[in-house]
N, C-alpha and C positions, 0 to 999 in steps of 0.2 A: 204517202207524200207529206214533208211538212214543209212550210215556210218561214220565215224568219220574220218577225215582228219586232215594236220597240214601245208598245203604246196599243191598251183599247182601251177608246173614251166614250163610254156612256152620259146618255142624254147631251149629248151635242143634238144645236138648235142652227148651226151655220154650213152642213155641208149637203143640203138637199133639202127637202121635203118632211116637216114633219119633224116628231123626236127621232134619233138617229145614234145608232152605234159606230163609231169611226173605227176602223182598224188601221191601223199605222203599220204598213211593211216595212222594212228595211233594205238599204243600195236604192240609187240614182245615181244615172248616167251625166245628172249638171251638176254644177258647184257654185250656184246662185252666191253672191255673195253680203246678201240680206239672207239669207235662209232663217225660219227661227226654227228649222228641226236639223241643226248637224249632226246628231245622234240618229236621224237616217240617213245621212249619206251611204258612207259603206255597209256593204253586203256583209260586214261581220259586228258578232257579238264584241262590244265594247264594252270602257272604265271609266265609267264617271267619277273626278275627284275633287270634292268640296272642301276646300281651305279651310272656310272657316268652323266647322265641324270636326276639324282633325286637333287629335291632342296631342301629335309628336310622341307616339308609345315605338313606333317603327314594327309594331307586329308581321305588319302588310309586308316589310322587306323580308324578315326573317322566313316568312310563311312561303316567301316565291321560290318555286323550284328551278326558276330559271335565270334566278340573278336581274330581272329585268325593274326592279326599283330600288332608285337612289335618293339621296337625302340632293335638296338645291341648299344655297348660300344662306338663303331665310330658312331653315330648318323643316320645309315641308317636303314634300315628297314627290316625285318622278315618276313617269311610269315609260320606259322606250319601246314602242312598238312597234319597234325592228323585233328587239328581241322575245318580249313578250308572248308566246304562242295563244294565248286565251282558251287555257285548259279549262273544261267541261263544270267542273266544279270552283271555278273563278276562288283557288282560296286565298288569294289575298283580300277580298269581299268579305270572306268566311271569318277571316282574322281579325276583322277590324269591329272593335265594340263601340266605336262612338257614330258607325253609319255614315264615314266619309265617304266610303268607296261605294260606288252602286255598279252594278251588272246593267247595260240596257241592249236589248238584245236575246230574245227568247225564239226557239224552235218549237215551232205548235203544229200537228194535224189540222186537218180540217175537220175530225170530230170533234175535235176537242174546242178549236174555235167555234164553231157550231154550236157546243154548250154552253159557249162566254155570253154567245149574242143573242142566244135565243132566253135568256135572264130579260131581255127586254122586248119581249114579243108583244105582251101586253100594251104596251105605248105606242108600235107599231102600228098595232089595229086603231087605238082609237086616237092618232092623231095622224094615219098616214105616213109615218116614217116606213124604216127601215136601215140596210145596213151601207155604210160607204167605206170605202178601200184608198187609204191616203197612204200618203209616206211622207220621208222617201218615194217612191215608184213606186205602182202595182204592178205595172207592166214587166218590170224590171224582175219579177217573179211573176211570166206570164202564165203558165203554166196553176200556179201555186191561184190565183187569182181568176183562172179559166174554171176548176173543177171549182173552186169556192162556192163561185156563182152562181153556178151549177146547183149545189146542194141549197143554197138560198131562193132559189128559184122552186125546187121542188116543195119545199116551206111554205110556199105564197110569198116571199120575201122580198122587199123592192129593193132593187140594188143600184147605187151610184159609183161610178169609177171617176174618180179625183185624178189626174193624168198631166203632166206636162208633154205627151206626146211625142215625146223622143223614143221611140219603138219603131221595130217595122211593121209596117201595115198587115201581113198576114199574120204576126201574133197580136194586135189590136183588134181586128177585124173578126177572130174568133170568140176575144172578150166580150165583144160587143153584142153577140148572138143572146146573152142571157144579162145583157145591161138597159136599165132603164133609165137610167138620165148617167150626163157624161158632164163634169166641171171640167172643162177643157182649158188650162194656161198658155196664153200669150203673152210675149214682156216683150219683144220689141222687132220691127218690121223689117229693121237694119243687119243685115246678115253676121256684118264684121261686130258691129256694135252688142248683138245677141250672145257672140262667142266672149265678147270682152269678158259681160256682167254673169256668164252663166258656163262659160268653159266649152261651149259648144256652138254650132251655126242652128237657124232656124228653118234650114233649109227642111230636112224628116218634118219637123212642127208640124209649118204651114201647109205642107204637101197631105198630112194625115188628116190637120182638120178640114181642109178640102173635102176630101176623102168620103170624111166622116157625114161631113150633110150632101154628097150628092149620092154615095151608095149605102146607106145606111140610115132607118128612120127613129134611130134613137135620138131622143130630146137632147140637146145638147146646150147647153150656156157657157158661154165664152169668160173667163175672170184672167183679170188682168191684176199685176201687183203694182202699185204703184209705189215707185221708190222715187223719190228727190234726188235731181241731176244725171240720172240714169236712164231712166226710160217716160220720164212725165212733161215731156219739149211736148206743144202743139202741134208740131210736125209727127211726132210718133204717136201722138194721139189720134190725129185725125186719117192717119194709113193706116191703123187698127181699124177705125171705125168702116174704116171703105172694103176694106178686106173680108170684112165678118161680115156686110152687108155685100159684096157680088159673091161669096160660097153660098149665102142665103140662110147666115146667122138672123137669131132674130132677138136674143137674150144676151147682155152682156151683163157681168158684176167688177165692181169696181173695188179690190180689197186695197187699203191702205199700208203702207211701212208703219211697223211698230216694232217696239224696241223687246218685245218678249221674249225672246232668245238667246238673248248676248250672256245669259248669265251660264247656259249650258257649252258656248265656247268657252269660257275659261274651266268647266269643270273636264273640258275633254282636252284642253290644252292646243287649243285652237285659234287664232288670231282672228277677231269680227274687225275687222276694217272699216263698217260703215259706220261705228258706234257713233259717233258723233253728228249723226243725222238727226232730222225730226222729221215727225209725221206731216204728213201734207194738210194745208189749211182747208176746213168744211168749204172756204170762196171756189180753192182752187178744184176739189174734188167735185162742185156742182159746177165750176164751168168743161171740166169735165165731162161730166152727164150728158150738158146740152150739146156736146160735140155728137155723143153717140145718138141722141134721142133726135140731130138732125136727120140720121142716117136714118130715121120709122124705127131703132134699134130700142127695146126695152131696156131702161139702164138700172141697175142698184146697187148704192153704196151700204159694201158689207160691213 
């Protein structure tokens, strides 16, 4: 069995417990439109292309066997993927010597990620980490994420599942057999308003995290994103807060919008939309808090 990845981040200190190995899957069923990982959305190996590292040599065209890169009006370069098939050996990657073009997107076993992550076993023990499963989705290679688990459990390995919850509850619900804590995302209460900012309803979400704390005793924390004029109105604050408190949440986090992504939309040729937002004021993210911590809800801004 392998999975598809795009990213594993050693010594991460923000997705659980402890020092922490992040695995980044690839494919999600949302298209958040803050996201700062678009290089996990799709379920396939992709072409990062950096402008300003390119020297206009055009190897990358000559090298494609499929005709699928063109020169644009400013003399950089195209890539259409329509046409593009994303052959095994990515040579237009191979071709390029000034390290414009990057592969992101790798096909790993489970042994073989097993020997990435166990490089950081040591820090595991003696600060209480272990391993967490981001994306993109995990779920979205539920399967790929089931046996993982599995093998990290056999380890002694504490495992977190990083999850927007768009899944069905029978492939969740057997992730969750060998999951130790569960970062569970919320972004907004509003069904129509949910599918605006994210491409999808909320309806699967809130029905899963339900789910999650009444048949199911793994620790779970709720994290919410907060974006500017999207989902941070008092009104969608304080239905979050009520919500997560009658399932019988008891832990929320409060991640902020930051701008550290937008630079990997133009290298995938991607349009960020939000880019001219700002992050939300320390005032407004601690009036925040006291919304949830009316609720007896434990809050933390991440």
């Amino acid at each position: 069995m392998k999975g598809l990845i795009f990213n594993v981040q050693h010594y991460s200190i923000h997705d659980g417990p402890g020092i922490r190995t992040t695995v980044f899957l690839k494919g999600c069923p949302l298209r958040c439109i803050w996201c700062s990982n678009p290089e996990g959305q799709k379920a396939i190996p992709e072409i990062l292309y950096n402008k300003n590292m390119c020297n206009k040599c055009y190897k990358c065209i000559d090298a494609c066997p499929y005709r699928a890169i063109s020169i644009t009006q400013e003399g950089f370069i195209a890539i259409n993927g329509g046409i593009c098939k994303r052959c095994k050996k990515h040579v237009c990657v191979s071709a390029c010597d000034e390290n414009a073009l990057k592969s992101v997107g790798q096909f790993i076993t489970i042994g073989e990620l097993m020997q990435e992550v166990q490089k950081d076993s040591l820090f595991y023990r003696n600060s209480n980490g272990g391993v967490t499963l981001s994306g993109g989705e995990p779920t979205n290679q539920a399967e790929f994420t089931l046996e993982f688990f599995k093998k990290c459990k056999e380890k002694g390995i504490h495992t977190a599942l990083d999850t927007c919850g768009h899944t069905p509850w029978e492939s969740l619900k057997r992730v969750l057999e060998y999951t130790d804590l569960v970062l569970y995302d919320i972004k907004h209460m509003d069904p129509e308003k949910h599918k605006k900012i994210t491409g999808v309803s909320n309806d699967i979400i809130l029905k899963n995290a339900e789910a999650i704390f009444n048949k199911s005793k793994v620790r779970t924390i709720i994290r919410i994103p907060i974006i500017p004029r999207y989902n941070d109105s008092k009104q969608n604050i304080n239905a979050i807060a009520k919500f997560v408190k009658e399932i019988g949440g008891k832990e929320v986090n409060l991640l902020p919008y930051h701008k550290l992504g937008i630079g990997k939309y133009e290298r995938l040729g991607m349009n960020y939309s939000v880019k001219n937002f700002q992050p939300p004021s320390k005032q407004t993210l601690e009036q925040m808090k006291t919304i949830f911590e009316a609720q007896g809800l434990r809050c933390l801004i991440i």
